[in-house]
C-alpha positions in Angstrom: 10.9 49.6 12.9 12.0 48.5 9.5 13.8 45.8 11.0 11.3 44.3 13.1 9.1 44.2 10.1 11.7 42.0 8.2 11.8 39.8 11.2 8.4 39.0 11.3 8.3 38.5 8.0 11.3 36.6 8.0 9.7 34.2 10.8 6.1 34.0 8.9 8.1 32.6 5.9 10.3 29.9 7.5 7.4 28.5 9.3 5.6 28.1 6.0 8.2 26.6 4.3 8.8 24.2 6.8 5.1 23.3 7.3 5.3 23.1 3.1 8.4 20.8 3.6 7.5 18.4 6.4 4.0 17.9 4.6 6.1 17.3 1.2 8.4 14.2 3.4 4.9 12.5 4.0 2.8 13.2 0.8 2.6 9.7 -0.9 -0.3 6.9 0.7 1.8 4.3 1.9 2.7 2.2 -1.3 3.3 -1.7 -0.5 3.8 -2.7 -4.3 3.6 -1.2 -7.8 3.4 -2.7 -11.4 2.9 -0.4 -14.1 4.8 -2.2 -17.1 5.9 1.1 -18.7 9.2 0.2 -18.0 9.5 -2.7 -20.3 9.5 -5.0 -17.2 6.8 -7.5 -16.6 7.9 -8.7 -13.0 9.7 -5.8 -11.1 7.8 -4.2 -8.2 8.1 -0.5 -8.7 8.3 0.6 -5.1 11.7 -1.8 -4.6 10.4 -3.3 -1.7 10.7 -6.1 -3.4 7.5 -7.7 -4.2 8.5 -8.9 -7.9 6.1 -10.8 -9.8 6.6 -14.3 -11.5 5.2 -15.3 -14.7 3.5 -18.7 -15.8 3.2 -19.2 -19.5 5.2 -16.0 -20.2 4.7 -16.4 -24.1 1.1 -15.5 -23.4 2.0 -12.1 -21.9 3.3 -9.1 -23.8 3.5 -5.2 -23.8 1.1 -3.2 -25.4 2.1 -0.2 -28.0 0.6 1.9 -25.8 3.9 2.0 -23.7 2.5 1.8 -20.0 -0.1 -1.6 -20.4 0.8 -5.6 -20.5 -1.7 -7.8 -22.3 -2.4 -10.8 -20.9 -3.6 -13.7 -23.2 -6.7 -16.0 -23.1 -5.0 -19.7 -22.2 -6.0 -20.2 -18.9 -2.6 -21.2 -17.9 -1.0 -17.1 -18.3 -0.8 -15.0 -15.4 1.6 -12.9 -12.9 1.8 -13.9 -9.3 3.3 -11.7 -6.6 3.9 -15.0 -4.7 5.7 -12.7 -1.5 3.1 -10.4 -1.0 0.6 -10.8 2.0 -1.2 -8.9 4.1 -3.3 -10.1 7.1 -6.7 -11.0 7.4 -8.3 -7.9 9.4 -6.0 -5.4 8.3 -6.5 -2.4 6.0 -5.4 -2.3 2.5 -6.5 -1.1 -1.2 -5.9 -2.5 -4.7 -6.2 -0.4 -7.2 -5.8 -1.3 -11.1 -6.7 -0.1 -14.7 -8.3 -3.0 -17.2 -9.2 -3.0 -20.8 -10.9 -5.5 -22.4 -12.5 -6.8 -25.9 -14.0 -9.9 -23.7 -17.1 -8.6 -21.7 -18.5 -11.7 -21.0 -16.0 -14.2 -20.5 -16.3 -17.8 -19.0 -17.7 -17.7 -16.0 -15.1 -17.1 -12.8 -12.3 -15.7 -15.3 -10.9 -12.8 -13.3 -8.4 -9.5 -13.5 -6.8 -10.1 -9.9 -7.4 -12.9 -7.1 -6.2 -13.9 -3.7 -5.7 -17.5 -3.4 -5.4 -18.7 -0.1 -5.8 -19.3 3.4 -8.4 -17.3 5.1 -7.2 -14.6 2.2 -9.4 -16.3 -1.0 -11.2 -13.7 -2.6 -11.7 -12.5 -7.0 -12.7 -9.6 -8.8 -14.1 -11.9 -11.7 -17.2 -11.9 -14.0 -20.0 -13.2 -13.0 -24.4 -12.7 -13.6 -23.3 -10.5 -16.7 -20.7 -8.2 -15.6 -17.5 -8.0 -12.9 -18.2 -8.3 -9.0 -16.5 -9.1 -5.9 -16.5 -12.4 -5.2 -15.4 -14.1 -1.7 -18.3 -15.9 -0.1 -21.8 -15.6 0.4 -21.3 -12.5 2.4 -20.1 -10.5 -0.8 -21.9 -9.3 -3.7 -23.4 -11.5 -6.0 -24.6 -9.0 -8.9 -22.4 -8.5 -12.1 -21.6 -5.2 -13.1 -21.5 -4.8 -17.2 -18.3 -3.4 -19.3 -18.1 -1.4 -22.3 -15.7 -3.2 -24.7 -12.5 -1.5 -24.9 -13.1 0.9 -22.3 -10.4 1.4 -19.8 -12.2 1.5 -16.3 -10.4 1.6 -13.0 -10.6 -1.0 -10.3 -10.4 -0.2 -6.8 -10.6 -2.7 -4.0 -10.5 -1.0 -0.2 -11.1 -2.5 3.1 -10.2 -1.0 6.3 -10.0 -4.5 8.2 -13.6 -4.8 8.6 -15.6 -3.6 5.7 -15.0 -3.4 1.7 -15.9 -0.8 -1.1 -15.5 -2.0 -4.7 -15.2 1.1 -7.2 -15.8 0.4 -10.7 -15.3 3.4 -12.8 -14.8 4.0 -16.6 -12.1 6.1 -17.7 -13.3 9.7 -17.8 -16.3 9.2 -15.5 -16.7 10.3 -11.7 -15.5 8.3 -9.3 -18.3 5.0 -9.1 -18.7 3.6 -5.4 -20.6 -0.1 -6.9 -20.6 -2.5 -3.4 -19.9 -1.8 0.0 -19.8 -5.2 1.7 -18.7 -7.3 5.1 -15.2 -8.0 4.3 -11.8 -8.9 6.1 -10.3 -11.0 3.7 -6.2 -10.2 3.5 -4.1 -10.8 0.5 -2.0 -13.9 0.1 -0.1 -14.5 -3.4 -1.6 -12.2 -5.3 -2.3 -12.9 -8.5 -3.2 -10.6 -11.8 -5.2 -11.7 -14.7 -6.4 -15.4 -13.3 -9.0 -16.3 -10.8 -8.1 -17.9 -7.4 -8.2 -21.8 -8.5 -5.6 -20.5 -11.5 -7.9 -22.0 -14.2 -9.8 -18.7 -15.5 -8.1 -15.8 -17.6 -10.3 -12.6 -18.2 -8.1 -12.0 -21.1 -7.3 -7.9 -21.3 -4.7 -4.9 -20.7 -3.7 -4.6 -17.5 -1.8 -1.4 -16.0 -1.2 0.4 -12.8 -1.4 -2.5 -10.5 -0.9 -0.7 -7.1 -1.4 -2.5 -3.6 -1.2 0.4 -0.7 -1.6 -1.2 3.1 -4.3 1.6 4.0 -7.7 2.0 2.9 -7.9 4.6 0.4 -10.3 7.6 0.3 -12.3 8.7 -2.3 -10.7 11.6 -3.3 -7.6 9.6 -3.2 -8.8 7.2 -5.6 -10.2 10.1 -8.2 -6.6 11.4 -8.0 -5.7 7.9 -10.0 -9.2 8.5 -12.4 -7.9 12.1 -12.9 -4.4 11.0 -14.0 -5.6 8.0 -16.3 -4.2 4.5 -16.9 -0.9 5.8 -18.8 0.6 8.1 -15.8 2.9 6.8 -13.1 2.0 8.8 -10.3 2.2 8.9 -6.4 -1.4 9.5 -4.8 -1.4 12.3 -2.2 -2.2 11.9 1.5 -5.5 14.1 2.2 -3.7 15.5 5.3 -0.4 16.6 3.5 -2.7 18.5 0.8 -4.4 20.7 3.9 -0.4 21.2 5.2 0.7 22.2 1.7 -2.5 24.9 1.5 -1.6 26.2 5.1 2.2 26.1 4.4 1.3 28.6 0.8 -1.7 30.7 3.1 1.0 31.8 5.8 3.5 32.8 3.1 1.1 34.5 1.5 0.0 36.5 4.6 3.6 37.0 5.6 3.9 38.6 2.0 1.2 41.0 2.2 1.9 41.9 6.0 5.6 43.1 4.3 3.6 45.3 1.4 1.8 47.3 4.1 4.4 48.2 5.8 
Protein backbone atom coordinates (compact mmCIF):
# COMPACT_ATOMS: atom_id res chain seq x y z
CA UNK A 1 0.00 0.00 0.00
CA UNK A 2 2.91 2.20 0.94
CA UNK A 3 3.93 2.15 -2.57
CA UNK A 4 0.81 3.08 -4.17
CA UNK A 5 0.62 6.01 -1.94
CA UNK A 6 4.12 7.24 -3.20
CA UNK A 7 2.81 6.85 -6.69
CA UNK A 8 0.03 8.89 -6.38
CA UNK A 9 1.81 11.24 -4.84
CA UNK A 10 4.51 11.02 -7.12
CA UNK A 11 1.87 11.63 -10.10
CA UNK A 12 0.04 14.68 -8.11
CA UNK A 13 3.44 16.40 -8.07
CA UNK A 14 4.64 16.13 -11.62
CA UNK A 15 1.41 17.29 -12.88
CA UNK A 16 1.82 20.42 -10.82
CA UNK A 17 5.07 21.10 -11.68
CA UNK A 18 4.45 20.86 -15.09
CA UNK A 19 1.18 22.93 -15.04
CA UNK A 20 3.78 25.52 -12.82
CA UNK A 21 6.26 25.17 -15.76
CA UNK A 22 4.27 25.42 -18.93
CA UNK A 23 2.39 28.55 -17.30
CA UNK A 24 6.05 29.97 -16.36
CA UNK A 25 7.09 29.52 -20.67
CA UNK A 26 4.07 31.90 -21.26
CA UNK A 27 4.00 34.44 -18.31
CA UNK A 28 5.18 37.79 -19.94
CA UNK A 29 2.25 39.95 -22.12
CA UNK A 30 3.53 39.88 -25.43
CA UNK A 31 6.31 42.74 -25.36
CA UNK A 32 6.76 44.46 -29.08
CA UNK A 33 9.43 47.10 -27.77
CA UNK A 34 10.99 48.37 -24.54
CA UNK A 35 12.99 51.61 -23.50
CA UNK A 36 13.78 51.95 -19.96
CA UNK A 37 17.17 53.96 -20.17
CA UNK A 38 18.63 52.30 -17.10
CA UNK A 39 21.09 50.90 -19.05
CA UNK A 40 22.92 53.97 -20.01
CA UNK A 41 21.50 53.59 -23.60
CA UNK A 42 19.19 56.04 -25.08
CA UNK A 43 18.25 54.19 -28.38
CA UNK A 44 18.38 50.32 -27.75
CA UNK A 45 15.02 48.52 -27.70
CA UNK A 46 15.18 46.26 -24.72
CA UNK A 47 13.21 43.26 -26.04
CA UNK A 48 15.99 42.90 -29.08
CA UNK A 49 13.55 42.74 -31.55
CA UNK A 50 14.96 45.46 -32.81
CA UNK A 51 12.99 48.49 -32.61
CA UNK A 52 15.93 50.94 -31.70
CA UNK A 53 15.21 54.49 -31.30
CA UNK A 54 17.00 57.54 -33.17
CA UNK A 55 17.68 60.69 -31.70
CA UNK A 56 17.29 64.37 -33.15
CA UNK A 57 19.12 67.01 -31.30
CA UNK A 58 20.76 64.47 -29.03
CA UNK A 59 22.58 67.32 -26.85
CA UNK A 60 19.12 68.03 -25.55
CA UNK A 61 18.58 64.52 -24.12
CA UNK A 62 20.42 63.14 -21.06
CA UNK A 63 20.16 60.51 -18.18
CA UNK A 64 18.84 61.39 -15.07
CA UNK A 65 20.77 60.54 -11.53
CA UNK A 66 18.11 58.56 -10.79
CA UNK A 67 19.59 55.69 -12.89
CA UNK A 68 16.47 54.28 -14.76
CA UNK A 69 14.94 57.98 -16.38
CA UNK A 70 16.12 60.09 -19.63
CA UNK A 71 15.33 63.82 -19.60
CA UNK A 72 14.28 65.22 -22.47
CA UNK A 73 14.93 69.02 -22.99
CA UNK A 74 12.52 71.93 -23.93
CA UNK A 75 13.85 72.92 -27.74
CA UNK A 76 11.28 71.83 -29.73
CA UNK A 77 13.62 70.13 -32.06
CA UNK A 78 14.76 67.02 -29.16
CA UNK A 79 13.10 63.85 -29.36
CA UNK A 80 13.42 59.90 -29.88
CA UNK A 81 11.78 58.25 -32.76
CA UNK A 82 11.22 54.50 -33.07
CA UNK A 83 11.01 55.14 -36.87
CA UNK A 84 10.56 50.90 -37.53
CA UNK A 85 7.91 50.41 -35.29
CA UNK A 86 4.24 50.09 -36.69
CA UNK A 87 1.37 48.46 -35.89
CA UNK A 88 -1.89 48.49 -37.94
CA UNK A 89 -4.80 50.49 -37.83
CA UNK A 90 -7.58 48.12 -36.14
CA UNK A 91 -5.35 46.10 -34.31
CA UNK A 92 -4.85 45.72 -30.54
CA UNK A 93 -1.93 47.23 -28.71
CA UNK A 94 -0.95 49.27 -25.38
CA UNK A 95 1.64 51.91 -24.53
CA UNK A 96 2.51 52.19 -21.45
CA UNK A 97 5.01 54.96 -20.00
CA UNK A 98 6.12 56.82 -16.72
CA UNK A 99 6.56 60.89 -16.98
CA UNK A 100 7.77 63.49 -14.66
CA UNK A 101 7.48 66.88 -15.11
CA UNK A 102 8.30 70.55 -13.57
CA UNK A 103 6.15 71.94 -16.85
CA UNK A 104 2.34 71.44 -16.08
CA UNK A 105 1.13 73.61 -18.51
CA UNK A 106 3.17 73.74 -21.41
CA UNK A 107 2.56 75.27 -24.94
CA UNK A 108 -0.32 74.10 -26.24
CA UNK A 109 0.02 70.53 -28.36
CA UNK A 110 3.58 69.83 -26.59
CA UNK A 111 3.25 66.04 -25.96
CA UNK A 112 5.12 62.85 -24.07
CA UNK A 113 4.50 60.38 -27.11
CA UNK A 114 2.81 60.73 -30.64
CA UNK A 115 2.03 58.76 -33.79
CA UNK A 116 2.68 60.70 -36.81
CA UNK A 117 1.29 59.24 -39.72
CA UNK A 118 -0.96 57.71 -42.09
CA UNK A 119 -4.22 56.69 -40.84
CA UNK A 120 -1.97 56.11 -37.46
CA UNK A 121 -1.85 60.18 -36.26
CA UNK A 122 -2.76 60.36 -32.83
CA UNK A 123 -0.85 62.51 -29.22
CA UNK A 124 -1.02 62.21 -25.66
CA UNK A 125 -0.33 66.09 -25.35
CA UNK A 126 -1.62 68.97 -23.02
CA UNK A 127 -4.36 70.55 -23.85
CA UNK A 128 -7.72 72.77 -21.88
CA UNK A 129 -5.28 72.64 -18.75
CA UNK A 130 -4.04 69.26 -18.37
CA UNK A 131 -2.91 65.98 -20.69
CA UNK A 132 -5.57 64.19 -22.96
CA UNK A 133 -5.79 62.02 -25.90
CA UNK A 134 -5.84 63.72 -28.80
CA UNK A 135 -6.62 62.14 -32.42
CA UNK A 136 -9.70 63.73 -33.89
CA UNK A 137 -12.95 64.93 -32.96
CA UNK A 138 -13.99 61.53 -31.92
CA UNK A 139 -11.46 61.57 -28.87
CA UNK A 140 -11.46 63.46 -25.77
CA UNK A 141 -11.20 66.91 -25.63
CA UNK A 142 -10.89 67.65 -21.68
CA UNK A 143 -7.33 68.11 -20.13
CA UNK A 144 -6.50 66.28 -17.26
CA UNK A 145 -4.18 68.38 -14.63
CA UNK A 146 -0.57 67.26 -13.22
CA UNK A 147 1.00 67.68 -10.05
CA UNK A 148 4.58 69.08 -10.61
CA UNK A 149 7.18 66.60 -10.17
CA UNK A 150 4.93 63.79 -9.63
CA UNK A 151 5.74 60.62 -11.56
CA UNK A 152 2.34 59.39 -12.99
CA UNK A 153 1.93 56.45 -15.36
CA UNK A 154 0.54 56.60 -18.85
CA UNK A 155 -1.24 53.85 -20.35
CA UNK A 156 -2.66 53.87 -23.78
CA UNK A 157 -4.89 50.53 -24.76
CA UNK A 158 -7.06 49.80 -27.66
CA UNK A 159 -8.24 46.45 -28.57
CA UNK A 160 -8.74 47.47 -32.48
CA UNK A 161 -11.86 49.17 -31.86
CA UNK A 162 -12.04 51.15 -28.71
CA UNK A 163 -9.38 53.10 -26.37
CA UNK A 164 -8.89 53.51 -22.48
CA UNK A 165 -6.44 56.26 -21.44
CA UNK A 166 -5.15 55.64 -17.66
CA UNK A 167 -3.67 58.46 -16.08
CA UNK A 168 -2.37 57.52 -12.65
CA UNK A 169 0.05 59.23 -10.15
CA UNK A 170 2.62 57.27 -8.70
CA UNK A 171 1.29 55.53 -5.57
CA UNK A 172 -2.38 55.96 -6.45
CA UNK A 173 -4.88 53.15 -7.65
CA UNK A 174 -5.05 52.46 -10.89
CA UNK A 175 -7.12 55.78 -12.72
CA UNK A 176 -9.25 54.64 -15.85
CA UNK A 177 -9.65 58.80 -17.30
CA UNK A 178 -11.29 58.18 -21.13
CA UNK A 179 -12.67 55.46 -22.73
CA UNK A 180 -13.17 56.53 -26.36
CA UNK A 181 -13.87 55.34 -30.30
CA UNK A 182 -10.45 54.54 -31.38
CA UNK A 183 -8.52 52.38 -34.05
CA UNK A 184 -5.72 54.44 -34.68
CA UNK A 185 -2.37 52.08 -35.11
CA UNK A 186 1.09 53.24 -34.41
CA UNK A 187 3.40 54.45 -37.20
CA UNK A 188 6.96 56.02 -36.16
CA UNK A 189 6.54 56.35 -32.82
CA UNK A 190 7.79 59.14 -31.33
CA UNK A 191 8.60 59.99 -27.40
CA UNK A 192 8.70 63.44 -25.95
CA UNK A 193 7.31 65.60 -29.22
CA UNK A 194 3.91 65.86 -30.63
CA UNK A 195 2.97 64.44 -34.04
CA UNK A 196 3.94 67.65 -36.43
CA UNK A 197 7.55 67.33 -34.41
CA UNK A 198 7.37 71.05 -33.32
CA UNK A 199 6.09 70.63 -29.57
CA UNK A 200 8.31 69.15 -26.55
CA UNK A 201 6.44 68.60 -23.19
CA UNK A 202 9.84 68.87 -21.65
CA UNK A 203 10.17 66.02 -18.64
CA UNK A 204 11.65 62.44 -17.45
CA UNK A 205 10.67 59.87 -19.32
CA UNK A 206 11.11 56.02 -18.31
CA UNK A 207 9.56 52.66 -18.97
CA UNK A 208 8.45 53.25 -22.51
CA UNK A 209 6.81 49.78 -23.22
CA UNK A 210 4.69 49.08 -26.46
CA UNK A 211 2.95 45.44 -26.07
CA UNK A 212 0.72 44.33 -29.35
CA UNK A 213 -2.31 43.35 -26.93
CA UNK A 214 -4.58 45.37 -25.09
CA UNK A 215 -3.67 45.30 -21.62
CA UNK A 216 -5.97 44.63 -18.54
CA UNK A 217 -6.31 46.40 -15.62
CA UNK A 218 -4.72 44.41 -13.27
CA UNK A 219 -2.04 44.16 -15.78
CA UNK A 220 -1.38 47.70 -15.82
CA UNK A 221 -1.42 48.04 -11.74
CA UNK A 222 1.25 45.38 -11.83
CA UNK A 223 3.45 48.37 -13.66
CA UNK A 224 1.84 51.14 -10.79
CA UNK A 225 2.83 48.49 -8.12
CA UNK A 226 6.46 48.15 -9.24
CA UNK A 227 7.02 52.03 -9.86
CA UNK A 228 8.92 53.97 -12.64
CA UNK A 229 12.56 52.62 -11.52
CA UNK A 230 11.91 48.60 -11.89
CA UNK A 231 12.42 46.78 -15.07
CA UNK A 232 9.94 44.21 -14.97
CA UNK A 233 7.97 41.79 -17.19
CA UNK A 234 3.97 42.11 -16.65
CA UNK A 235 2.33 38.83 -16.03
CA UNK A 236 -0.36 37.22 -18.33
CA UNK A 237 -3.69 37.00 -16.06
CA UNK A 238 -4.13 33.39 -17.28
CA UNK A 239 -0.53 32.12 -16.37
CA UNK A 240 -1.10 33.65 -12.74
CA UNK A 241 -4.47 31.21 -12.31
CA UNK A 242 -1.95 28.19 -13.89
CA UNK A 243 0.77 29.12 -11.38
CA UNK A 244 -2.06 29.11 -8.26
CA UNK A 245 -3.47 25.68 -9.61
CA UNK A 246 0.08 24.31 -10.35
CA UNK A 247 1.06 25.29 -6.11
CA UNK A 248 -2.89 23.98 -5.04
CA UNK A 249 -2.32 20.42 -6.58
CA UNK A 250 1.18 20.14 -4.88
CA UNK A 251 -0.10 21.21 -2.02
CA UNK A 252 -2.98 18.62 -2.01
CA UNK A 253 -0.66 15.96 -3.23
CA UNK A 254 1.50 16.96 0.01
CA UNK A 255 -1.16 16.58 2.49
CA UNK A 256 -2.80 13.41 0.85
CA UNK A 257 1.15 11.90 1.62
CA UNK A 258 0.78 13.20 5.60
CA UNK A 259 -2.39 11.15 6.06
CA UNK A 260 -1.31 8.25 4.99
Amino acid sequence: MHGRFVNIYFRYLMYALSVVFFSAADAAADLTAHYDFSDGNLLDDETGNGYSLTATLNEGISFNADGFSAHIGINDSNFLKAETLSGAAGSPYTVSMWFKTSITSPGVSSSVISSPFGTSVWQINWANGGMRVNGDATLPTAGIPLVSNAWYHIALVTDGTNANFYLTKDGDTINLRESVPMVFGITDLQIGVNRLQNATWEGDYAGVAIYNEALTADQLTSALQNGPGSIYVIPEPASLTLFGVGIWLLFAACRRQKRQ
